[in-house]
C-alpha positions as CSV (number, residue, x, y, z in Angstrom):
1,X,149.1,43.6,116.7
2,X,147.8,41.1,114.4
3,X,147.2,37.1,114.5
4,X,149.3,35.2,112.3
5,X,147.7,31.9,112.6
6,X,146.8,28.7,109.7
7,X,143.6,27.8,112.0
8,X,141.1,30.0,112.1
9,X,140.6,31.8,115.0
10,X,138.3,31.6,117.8
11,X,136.1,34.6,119.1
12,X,137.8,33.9,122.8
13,X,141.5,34.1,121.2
14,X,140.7,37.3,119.7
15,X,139.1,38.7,122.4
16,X,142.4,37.6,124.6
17,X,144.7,39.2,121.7
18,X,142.8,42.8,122.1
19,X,142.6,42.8,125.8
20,X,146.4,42.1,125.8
21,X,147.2,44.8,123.7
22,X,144.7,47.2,125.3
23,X,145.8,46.3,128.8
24,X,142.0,44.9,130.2
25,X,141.8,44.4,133.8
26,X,140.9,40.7,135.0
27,X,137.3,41.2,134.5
28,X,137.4,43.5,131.3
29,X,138.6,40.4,129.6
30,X,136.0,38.5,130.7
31,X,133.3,40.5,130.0
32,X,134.6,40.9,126.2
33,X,135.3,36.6,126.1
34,X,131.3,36.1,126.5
35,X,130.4,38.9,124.5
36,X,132.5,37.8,121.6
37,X,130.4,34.6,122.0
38,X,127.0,36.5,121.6
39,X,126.2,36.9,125.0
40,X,124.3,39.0,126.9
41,X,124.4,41.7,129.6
42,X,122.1,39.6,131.8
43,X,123.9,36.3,130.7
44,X,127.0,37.8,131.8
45,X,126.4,38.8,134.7
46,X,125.0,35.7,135.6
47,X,128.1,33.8,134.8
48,X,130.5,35.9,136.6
49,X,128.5,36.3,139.7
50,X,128.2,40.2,139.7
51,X,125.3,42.6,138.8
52,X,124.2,43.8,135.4
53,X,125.5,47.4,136.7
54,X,128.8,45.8,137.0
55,X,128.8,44.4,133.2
56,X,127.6,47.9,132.3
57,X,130.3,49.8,134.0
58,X,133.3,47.2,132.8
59,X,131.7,47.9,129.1
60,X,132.4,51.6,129.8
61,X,135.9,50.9,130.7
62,X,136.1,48.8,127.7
63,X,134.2,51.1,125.4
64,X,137.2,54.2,126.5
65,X,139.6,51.6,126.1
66,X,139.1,50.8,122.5
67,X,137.9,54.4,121.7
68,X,134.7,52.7,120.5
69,X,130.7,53.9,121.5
70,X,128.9,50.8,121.2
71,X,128.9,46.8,121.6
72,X,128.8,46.5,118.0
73,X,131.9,48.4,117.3
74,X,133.7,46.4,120.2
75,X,132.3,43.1,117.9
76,X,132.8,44.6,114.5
77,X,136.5,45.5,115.8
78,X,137.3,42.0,117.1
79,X,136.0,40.8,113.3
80,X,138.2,42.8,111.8
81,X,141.4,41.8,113.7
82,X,140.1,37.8,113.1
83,X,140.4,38.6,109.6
84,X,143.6,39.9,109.7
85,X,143.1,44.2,110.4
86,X,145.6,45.7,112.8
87,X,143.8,48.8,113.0
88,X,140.2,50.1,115.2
């Protein structure tokens, strides 16, 4: 799925495009919203009122969700579909 848009997009509307197509749970989606605006595990946590186990784990569901390893892939993936890429 890719963004066909004459604004540029926003790290949040990106991250809402991917979990829509990758079918994130409620709190998937919000863990990858603050990512994709450079936030932290602990930051995260802190925001949505739940441990920094709980981030971890939803980043593991994430991570087998998008067939990616890392936090930088997850961010270097949502990059390339903001620039227009339609594939991981």
């Amino acid at each position: 799925m890719t963004i066909v848009t004459n604004r540029p997009l926003t790290p949040c509307a990106v991250a809402a495009s991917v979990a829509r197509e990758f079918k994130f749970t409620r709190r998937e989606s919000q863990v990858l919203r603050h990512a994709a605006h450079g936030r932290s595990i602990k930051e995260i946590a802190f925001q949505m009122g739940v441990s920094a186990g709980d981030i971890e784990y939803f980043w593991r569901r994430i991570f087998e969700k998008l067939h990616c390893r890392s936090q930088l892939r997850v961010m270097a993936l949502l990059l390339r579909r903001a620039c227009g890429h339609p594939r991981c």
